[in-house]
VOGU-3710 file (C-alpha; in Angstrom, 3 decimals, decimal comma):
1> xxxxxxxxxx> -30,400/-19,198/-7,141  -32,832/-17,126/-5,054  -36,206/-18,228/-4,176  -38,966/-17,251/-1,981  -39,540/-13,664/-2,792  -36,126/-13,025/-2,744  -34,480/-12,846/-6,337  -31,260/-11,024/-6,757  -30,959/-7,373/-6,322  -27,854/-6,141/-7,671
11> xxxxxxxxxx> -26,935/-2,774/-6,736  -23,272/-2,692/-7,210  -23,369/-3,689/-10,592  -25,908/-0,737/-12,071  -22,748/1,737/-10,624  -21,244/2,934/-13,868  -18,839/-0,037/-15,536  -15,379/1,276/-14,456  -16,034/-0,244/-11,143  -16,120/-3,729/-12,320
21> xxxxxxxxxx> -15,588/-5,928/-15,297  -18,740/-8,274/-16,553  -17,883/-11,604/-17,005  -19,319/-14,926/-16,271  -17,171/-17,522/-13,959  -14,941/-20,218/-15,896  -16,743/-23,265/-15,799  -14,417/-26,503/-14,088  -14,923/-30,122/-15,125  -16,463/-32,205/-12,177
31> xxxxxxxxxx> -17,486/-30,010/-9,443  -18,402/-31,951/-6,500  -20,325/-30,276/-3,193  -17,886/-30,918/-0,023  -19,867/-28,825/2,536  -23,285/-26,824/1,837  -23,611/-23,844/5,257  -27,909/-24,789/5,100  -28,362/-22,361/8,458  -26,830/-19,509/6,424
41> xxxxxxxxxx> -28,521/-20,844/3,332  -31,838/-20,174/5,389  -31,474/-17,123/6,422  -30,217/-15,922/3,159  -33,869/-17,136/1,751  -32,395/-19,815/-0,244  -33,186/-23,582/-0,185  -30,590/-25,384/1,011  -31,628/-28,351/-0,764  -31,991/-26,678/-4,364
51> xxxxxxxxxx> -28,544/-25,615/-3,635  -27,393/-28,989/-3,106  -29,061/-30,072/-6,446  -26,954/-30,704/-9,463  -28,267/-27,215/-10,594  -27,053/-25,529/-7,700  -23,567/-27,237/-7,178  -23,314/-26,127/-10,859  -23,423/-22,422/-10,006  -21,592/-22,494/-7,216
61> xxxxxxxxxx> -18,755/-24,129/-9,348  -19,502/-21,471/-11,548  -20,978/-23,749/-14,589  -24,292/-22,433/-14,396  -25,158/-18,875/-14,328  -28,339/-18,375/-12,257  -31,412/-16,345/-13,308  -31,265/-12,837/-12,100  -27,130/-13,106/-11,237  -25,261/-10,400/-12,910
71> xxxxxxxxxx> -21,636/-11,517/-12,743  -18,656/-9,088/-11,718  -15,054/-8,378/-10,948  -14,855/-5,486/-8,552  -11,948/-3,205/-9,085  -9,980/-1,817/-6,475  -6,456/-0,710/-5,809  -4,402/-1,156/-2,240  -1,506/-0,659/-0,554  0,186/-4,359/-0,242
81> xxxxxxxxxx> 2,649/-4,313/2,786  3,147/-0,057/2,374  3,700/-0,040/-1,245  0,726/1,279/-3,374  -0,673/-1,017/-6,202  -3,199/1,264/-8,293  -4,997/-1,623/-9,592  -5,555/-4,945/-8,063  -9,107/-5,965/-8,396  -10,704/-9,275/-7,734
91> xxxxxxxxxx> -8,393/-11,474/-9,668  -9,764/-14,742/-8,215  -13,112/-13,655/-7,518  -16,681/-12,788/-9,075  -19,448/-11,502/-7,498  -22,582/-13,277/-8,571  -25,360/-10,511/-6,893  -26,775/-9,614/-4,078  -29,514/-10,631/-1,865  -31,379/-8,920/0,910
101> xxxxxxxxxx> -31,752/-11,850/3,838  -34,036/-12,534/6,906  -32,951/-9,472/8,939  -33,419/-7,129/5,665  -29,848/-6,922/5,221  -28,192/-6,885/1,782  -25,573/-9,539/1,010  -23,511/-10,327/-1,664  -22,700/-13,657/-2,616  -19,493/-14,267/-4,291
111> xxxxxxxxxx> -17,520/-16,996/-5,672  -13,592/-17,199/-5,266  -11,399/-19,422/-6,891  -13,522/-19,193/-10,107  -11,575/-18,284/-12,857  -9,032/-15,806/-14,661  -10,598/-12,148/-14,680  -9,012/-9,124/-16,324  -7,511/-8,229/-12,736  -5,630/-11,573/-12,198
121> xxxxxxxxxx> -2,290/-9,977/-13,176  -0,842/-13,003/-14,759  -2,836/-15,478/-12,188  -4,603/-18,900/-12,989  -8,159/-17,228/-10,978  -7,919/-20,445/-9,253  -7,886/-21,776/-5,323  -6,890/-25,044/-3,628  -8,722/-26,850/-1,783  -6,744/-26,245/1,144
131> xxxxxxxxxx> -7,263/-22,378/0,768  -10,888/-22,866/0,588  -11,562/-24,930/3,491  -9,218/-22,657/5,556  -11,531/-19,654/5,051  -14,424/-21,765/5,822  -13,111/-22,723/9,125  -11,512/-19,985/9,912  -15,091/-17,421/9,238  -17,384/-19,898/10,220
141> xxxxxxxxxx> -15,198/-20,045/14,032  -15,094/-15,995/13,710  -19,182/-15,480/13,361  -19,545/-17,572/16,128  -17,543/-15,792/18,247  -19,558/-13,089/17,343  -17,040/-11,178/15,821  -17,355/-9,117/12,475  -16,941/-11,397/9,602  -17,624/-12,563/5,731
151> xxxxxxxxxx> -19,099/-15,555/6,082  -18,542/-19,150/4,044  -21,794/-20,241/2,452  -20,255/-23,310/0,503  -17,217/-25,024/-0,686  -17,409/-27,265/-3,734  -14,097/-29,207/-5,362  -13,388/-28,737/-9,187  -11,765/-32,303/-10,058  -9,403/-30,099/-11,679
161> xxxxxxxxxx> -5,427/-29,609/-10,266  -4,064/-26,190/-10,014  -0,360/-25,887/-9,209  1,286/-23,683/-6,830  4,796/-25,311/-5,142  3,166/-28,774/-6,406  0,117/-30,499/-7,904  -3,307/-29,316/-5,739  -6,726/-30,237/-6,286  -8,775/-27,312/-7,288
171> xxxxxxxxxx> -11,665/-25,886/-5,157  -14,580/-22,410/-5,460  -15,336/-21,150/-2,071  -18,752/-19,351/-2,274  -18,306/-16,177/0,152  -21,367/-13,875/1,720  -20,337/-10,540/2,724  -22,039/-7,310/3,739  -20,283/-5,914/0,601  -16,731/-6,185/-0,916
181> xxxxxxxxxx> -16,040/-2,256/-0,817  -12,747/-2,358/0,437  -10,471/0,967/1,188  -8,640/-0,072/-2,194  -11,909/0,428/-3,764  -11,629/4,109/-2,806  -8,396/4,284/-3,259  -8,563/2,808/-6,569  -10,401/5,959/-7,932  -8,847/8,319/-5,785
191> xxxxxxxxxx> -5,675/7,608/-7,827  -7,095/8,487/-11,028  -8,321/11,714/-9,749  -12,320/10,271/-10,342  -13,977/12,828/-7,956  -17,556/11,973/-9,917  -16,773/8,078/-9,451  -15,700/8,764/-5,561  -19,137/10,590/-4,649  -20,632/7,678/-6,523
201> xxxxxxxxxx> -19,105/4,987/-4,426  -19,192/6,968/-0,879  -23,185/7,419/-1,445  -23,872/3,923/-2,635  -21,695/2,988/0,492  -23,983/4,969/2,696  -27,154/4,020/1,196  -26,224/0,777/2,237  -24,334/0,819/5,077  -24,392/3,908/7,027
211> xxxxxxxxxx> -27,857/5,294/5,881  -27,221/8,073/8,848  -24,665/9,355/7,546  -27,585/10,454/4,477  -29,276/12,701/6,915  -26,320/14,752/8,383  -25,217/18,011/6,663  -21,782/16,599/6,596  -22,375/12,884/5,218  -18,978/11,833/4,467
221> xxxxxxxxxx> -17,589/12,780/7,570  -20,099/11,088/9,189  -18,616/7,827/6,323  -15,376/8,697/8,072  -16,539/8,505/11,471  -18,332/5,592/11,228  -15,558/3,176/8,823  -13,037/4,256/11,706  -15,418/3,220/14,545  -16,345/-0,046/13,297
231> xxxxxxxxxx> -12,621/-0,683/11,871  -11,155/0,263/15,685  -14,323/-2,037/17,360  -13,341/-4,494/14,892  -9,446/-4,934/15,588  -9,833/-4,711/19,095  -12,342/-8,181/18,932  -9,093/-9,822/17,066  -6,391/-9,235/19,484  -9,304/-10,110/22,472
241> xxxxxxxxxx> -9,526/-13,722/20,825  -5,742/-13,591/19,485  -6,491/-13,868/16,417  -3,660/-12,425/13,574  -4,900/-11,735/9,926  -1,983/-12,153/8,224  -2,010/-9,634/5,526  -3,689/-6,032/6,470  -3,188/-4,533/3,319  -5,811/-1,701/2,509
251> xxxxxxxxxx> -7,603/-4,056/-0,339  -8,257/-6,373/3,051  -9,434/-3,409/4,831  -13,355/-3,279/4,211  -15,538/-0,384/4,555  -18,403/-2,431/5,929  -15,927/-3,525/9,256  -16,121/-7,170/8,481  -13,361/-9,329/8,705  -12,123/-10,204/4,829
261> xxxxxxxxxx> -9,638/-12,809/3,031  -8,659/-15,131/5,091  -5,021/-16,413/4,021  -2,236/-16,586/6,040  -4,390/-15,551/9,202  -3,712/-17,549/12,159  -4,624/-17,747/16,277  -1,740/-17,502/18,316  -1,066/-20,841/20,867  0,979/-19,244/23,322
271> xxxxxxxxxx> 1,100/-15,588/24,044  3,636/-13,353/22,455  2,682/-9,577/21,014  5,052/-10,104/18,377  3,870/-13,137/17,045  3,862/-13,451/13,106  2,658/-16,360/11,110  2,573/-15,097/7,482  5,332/-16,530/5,216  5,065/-13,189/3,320
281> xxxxxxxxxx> 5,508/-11,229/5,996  8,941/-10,948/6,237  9,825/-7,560/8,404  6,508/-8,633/10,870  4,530/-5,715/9,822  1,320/-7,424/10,535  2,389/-8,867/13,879  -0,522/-9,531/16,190  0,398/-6,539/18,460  0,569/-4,414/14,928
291> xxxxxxxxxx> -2,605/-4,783/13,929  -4,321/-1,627/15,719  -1,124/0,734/14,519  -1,462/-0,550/10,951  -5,344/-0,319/10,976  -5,170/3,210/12,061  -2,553/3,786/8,916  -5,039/1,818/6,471  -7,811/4,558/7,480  -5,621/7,570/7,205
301> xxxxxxxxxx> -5,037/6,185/3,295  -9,049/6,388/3,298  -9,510/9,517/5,012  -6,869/10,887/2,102  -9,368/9,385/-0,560  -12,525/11,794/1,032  -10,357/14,749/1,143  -12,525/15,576/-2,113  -15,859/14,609/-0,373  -15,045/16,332/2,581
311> xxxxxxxxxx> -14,685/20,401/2,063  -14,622/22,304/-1,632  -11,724/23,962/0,384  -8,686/21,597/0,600  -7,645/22,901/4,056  -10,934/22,411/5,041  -11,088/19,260/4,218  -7,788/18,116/5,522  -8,829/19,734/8,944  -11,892/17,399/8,899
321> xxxxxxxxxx> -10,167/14,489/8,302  -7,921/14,940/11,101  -10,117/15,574/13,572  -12,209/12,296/13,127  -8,900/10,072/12,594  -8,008/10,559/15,932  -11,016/9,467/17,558  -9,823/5,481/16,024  -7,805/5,357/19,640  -10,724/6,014/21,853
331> xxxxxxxxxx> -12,686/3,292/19,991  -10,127/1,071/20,128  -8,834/1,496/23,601  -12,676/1,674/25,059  -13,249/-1,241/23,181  -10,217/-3,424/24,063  -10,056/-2,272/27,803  -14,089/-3,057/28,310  -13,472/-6,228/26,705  -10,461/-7,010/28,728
341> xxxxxxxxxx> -12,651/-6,606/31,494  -15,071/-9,210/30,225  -12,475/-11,777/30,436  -11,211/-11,068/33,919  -14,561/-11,006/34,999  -14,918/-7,663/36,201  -17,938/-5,909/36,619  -17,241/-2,692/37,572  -14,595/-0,239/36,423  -11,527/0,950/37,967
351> xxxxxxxxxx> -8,594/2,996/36,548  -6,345/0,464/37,425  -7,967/-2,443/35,583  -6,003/-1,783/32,184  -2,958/-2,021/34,135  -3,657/-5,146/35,789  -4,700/-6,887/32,059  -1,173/-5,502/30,697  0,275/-7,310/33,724  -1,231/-10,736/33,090
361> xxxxxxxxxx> -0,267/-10,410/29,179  3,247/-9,415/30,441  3,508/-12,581/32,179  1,891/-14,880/29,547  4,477/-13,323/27,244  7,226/-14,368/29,719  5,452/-17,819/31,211  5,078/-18,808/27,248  1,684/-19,760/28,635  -1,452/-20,124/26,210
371> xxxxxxxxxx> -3,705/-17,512/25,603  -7,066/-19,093/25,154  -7,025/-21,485/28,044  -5,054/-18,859/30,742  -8,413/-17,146/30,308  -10,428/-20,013/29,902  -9,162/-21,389/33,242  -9,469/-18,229/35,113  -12,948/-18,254/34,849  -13,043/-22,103/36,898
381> xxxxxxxxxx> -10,940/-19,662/39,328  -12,846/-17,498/39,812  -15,395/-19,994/41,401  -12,668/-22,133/43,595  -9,586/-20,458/44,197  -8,027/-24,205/44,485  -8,282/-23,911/40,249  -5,354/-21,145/40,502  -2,891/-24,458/39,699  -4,724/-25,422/36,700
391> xxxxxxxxxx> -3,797/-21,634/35,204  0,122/-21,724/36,679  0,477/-25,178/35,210  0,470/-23,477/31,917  3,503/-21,096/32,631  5,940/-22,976/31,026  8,778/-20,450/32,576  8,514/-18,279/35,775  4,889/-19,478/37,289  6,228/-16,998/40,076
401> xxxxxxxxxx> 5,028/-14,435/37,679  1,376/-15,774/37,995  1,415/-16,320/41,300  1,637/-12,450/41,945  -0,523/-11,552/39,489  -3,083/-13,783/40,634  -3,208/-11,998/44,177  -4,201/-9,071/42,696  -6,604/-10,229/40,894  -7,959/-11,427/43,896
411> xxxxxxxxxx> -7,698/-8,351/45,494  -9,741/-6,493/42,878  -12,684/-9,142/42,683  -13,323/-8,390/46,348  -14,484/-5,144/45,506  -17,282/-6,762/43,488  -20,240/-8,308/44,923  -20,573/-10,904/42,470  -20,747/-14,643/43,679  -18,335/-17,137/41,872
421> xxxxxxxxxx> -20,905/-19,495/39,871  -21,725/-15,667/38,257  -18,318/-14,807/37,961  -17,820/-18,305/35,809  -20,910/-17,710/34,027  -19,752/-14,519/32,922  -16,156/-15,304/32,107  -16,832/-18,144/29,956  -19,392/-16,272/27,911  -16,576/-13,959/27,004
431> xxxxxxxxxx> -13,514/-16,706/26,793  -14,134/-19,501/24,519  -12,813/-23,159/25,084  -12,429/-23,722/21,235  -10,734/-21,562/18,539  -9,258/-22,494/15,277  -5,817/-24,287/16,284  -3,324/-23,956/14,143  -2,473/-27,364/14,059  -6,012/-28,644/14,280
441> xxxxxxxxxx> -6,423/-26,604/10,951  -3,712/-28,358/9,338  -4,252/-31,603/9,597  -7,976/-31,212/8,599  -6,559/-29,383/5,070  -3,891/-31,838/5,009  -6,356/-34,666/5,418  -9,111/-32,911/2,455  -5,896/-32,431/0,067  -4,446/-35,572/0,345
451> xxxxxxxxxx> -6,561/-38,427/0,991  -9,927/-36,684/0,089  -10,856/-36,965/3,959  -13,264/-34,394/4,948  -14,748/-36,077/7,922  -11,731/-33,578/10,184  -12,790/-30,624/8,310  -16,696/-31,406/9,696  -15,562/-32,336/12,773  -13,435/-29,276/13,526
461> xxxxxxxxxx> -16,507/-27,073/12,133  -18,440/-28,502/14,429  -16,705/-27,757/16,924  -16,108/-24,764/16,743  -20,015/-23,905/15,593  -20,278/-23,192/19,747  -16,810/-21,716/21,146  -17,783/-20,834/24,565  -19,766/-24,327/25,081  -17,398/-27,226/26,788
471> xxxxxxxxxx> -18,529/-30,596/25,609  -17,649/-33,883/26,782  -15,555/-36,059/23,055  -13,926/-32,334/22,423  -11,190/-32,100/24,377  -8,152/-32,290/22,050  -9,953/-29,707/20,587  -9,242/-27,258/23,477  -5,102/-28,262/23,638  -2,806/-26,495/22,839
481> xxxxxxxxxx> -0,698/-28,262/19,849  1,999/-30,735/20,951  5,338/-29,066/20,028  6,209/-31,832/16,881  2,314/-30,388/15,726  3,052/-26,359/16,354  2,414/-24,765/13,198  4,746/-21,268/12,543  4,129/-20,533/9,449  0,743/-19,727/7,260
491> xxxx> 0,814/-19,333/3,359  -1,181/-17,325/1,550  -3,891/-18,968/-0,737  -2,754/-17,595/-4,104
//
């Protein structure tokens, strides 16, 4: 349903047909519009009210195909928790077209939970309702604190069940992404030995993505270069909000450096590097403090998938890819210690300042003391040192710990000559009050699911829609879960 000017443009989908399947979404029995994103509708070019129309709510249930849509499955392949799969593929998911929004970017819109495809390995194509809204929440809260994402442009309920551990009412999450090309996608050709089909895919993603890469004499190093930059930027904004995806398989790892598939992704309460939610992940391979190691092992598979893009001599090749995978650490590192920085409100830089974070996680990790609101609070102390008690009151054990800590700090802001209102200013621009709580989560899903209850679901999007702004009413959405409410376990949508 584009309008204004701005039909569908499908690029992906005139790439030869081994990268997809063609198929139009399986249509459900009473879809029913639960929450319409209008500001993203807007800025897409498309009218939020023809969207809400009967018409619309019929495509994005997947009943009505609209003019100019050219409906996909994307094939990829991907390494699920270290063991290659040569062919996943969107299973769940179809990609209606692209459009090219306000800013002149190209988006794809794409509906999941709509229906077997020829990927679904055995799969009913189908999502819950609890899924659905999940992502929603969960990508909504991420673009607004400005951090890479797919976004949620609607969610619409089937009035059909679907059945996973019980009886669940059905739901289609309509998702906007830069693109879907995940590393799987490469990989996915790379293990049929599809050189032709692999120069296809790394142009069309420059073209779209990385158009400077076009106008090097080495383009798909400069691919390389760029995927690992963004993917090393990317990871570093997780662990700076604590947020833990869950399930950092290479098919999750897009080329674009947006955050994709929300499932069992969760943000960590109180501080601990080791903290897991996934039910899946059994061994903790995707434990928040994981996530840059296993990133950095997700682009080596992709680097292996250039090798024949690279060089016409193998060596060559293999040389180039490892000098650029290397460089993920410096992105990372510059990217997590300069936003580190941000949070302690410091200004300049010293050597020491890395240090001096590790210290304060160290003793959060000990203190079992929340991670959002230690640096949430901190920024109040940095104003008036008499809000130093408000931060130690949430080190459950040792407050000692803090109270050293907190000294230093001290110590280091004196070398600053920033005032304290600044210091605030500054601090709570780069800590938010708000995040997706776990619990808070649940009990909107829980409400949706069981009682047909959506009014938590809009209230915690709300919310959320402006992390880093306290307002008065929101309160228990800034507190921490009480323990009968702490949520350690996440399940994956499918």
């Amino acid at each position: 349903m584009a309008s204004a000017g701005l039909p569908f443009d499908n690029s992906y989908a005139r790439l030869p047909e081994r990268f997809y399947a063609r198929l139009a979404p399986t249509p459900v029995t009473a879809p029913r519009l639960v929450k319409l994103n209008e500001a993203l509708c807007r800025h897409l070019g498309l009218d939020p009210a023809e969207l809400a129309s009967p018409e619309g709510v019929a495509m994005l249930a997947g009943n009505r195909v609209a003019p100019g849509s050219e409906p996909i499955a994307l094939a990829y392949a991907g390494h699920q928790f270290g063991n290659f799969v040569p062919q996943l593929g969107d299973g769940r998911a179809i990609l209606l077209g692209e459009v090219v929004d306000s800013d002149g970017r190209r988006r794809d819109i794409q509906l999941k939970g709509s229906g077997r495809t020829p990927f679904s390995r055995g799969g009913d194509g189908r999502a819950a309702v609890g899924p659905v809204l999940r992502e929603y929440i969960v990508s909504e809260a991420m673009f607004a604190l400005g951090i890479p994402t797919t976004r949620s442009l609607a969610a619409v309920t089937t009035g059909e069940p679907i059945w996973r551990d019980g009886e669940l009412p059905g739901a289609v999450l309509t998702r906007v992404a830069s693109s879907h090309i995940r590393v799987g996608t490469f990989q996915f050709f790379a293990a049929r030995g599809d050189a032709e089909a692999l120069r296809l895919l790394a142009d069309h993603v420059i073209a779209r993505h990385y158009p400077e890469a076009k106008e090097s004499a080495e383009p798909y190093r400069v691919l390389f270069e760029r995927v690992v930059e963004r993917q090393a930027r990317l990871v570093a904004q997780w662990l700076l909000v604590g947020f833990i995806h869950g399930v950092m398989n290479t098919d999750n790892c897009t080329i674009s450096g947006e955050t994709i598939d929300y499932g069992p992704c969760a943000f960590m309460d109180a501080y601990n590097p080791e903290t897991v939610f996934s039910s899946i992940d059994q061994q903790g391979r995707y434990a928040y403090a994981h996530q840059p190691s296993i990133a950095h092992w997700n682009l080596a598979r992709f680097g292996e998938t250039l090798i024949p893009l690279l060089a016409e001599d193998g060596d060559k090749a293999l040389a180039i890819a490892n000098e650029v995978l290397p460089t993920f650490r410096g992105h990372y590192v510059g990217a997590l210690i300069g936003g580190l920085r941000r949070k302690l409100g410091l200004f300049t830089e010293e050597e020491a300042d890395g240090a001096l974070a590790q210290d304060l996680l160290n003793a959060m990790t000990d203190g079992r003391a929340d991670f959002t609101l230690v640096f949430r609070r901190l920024g109040d102390a940095a104003a008036d040192p008499s809000a130093d008690a408000s931060v130690r009151g949430l080190f459950q054990e040792k407050p000692e710990a803090f109270d050293a800590w907190v000294a230093r700090w001290r110590e280091r802001l004196a070398r600053e000559p920033q005032d304290g209102a600044g210091r605030r200013a500054a601090m709570h621009a780069a800590n938010p009050i708000y995040i997706p709580r776990n619990h808070r989560v649940e009990l909107a899903l829980a409400a949706a699911a069981e009682r047909e209850d959506y009014a938590p679901f809009e209230e915690l999007v709300a919310a959320l829609a402006k992390p880093f702004e306290e307002r008065p009413g929101l309160e228990a959405y800034a507190e921490p879960p009480p323990e009968d409410q702490r949520v350690y376990r996440t399940f994956c949508g499918t």
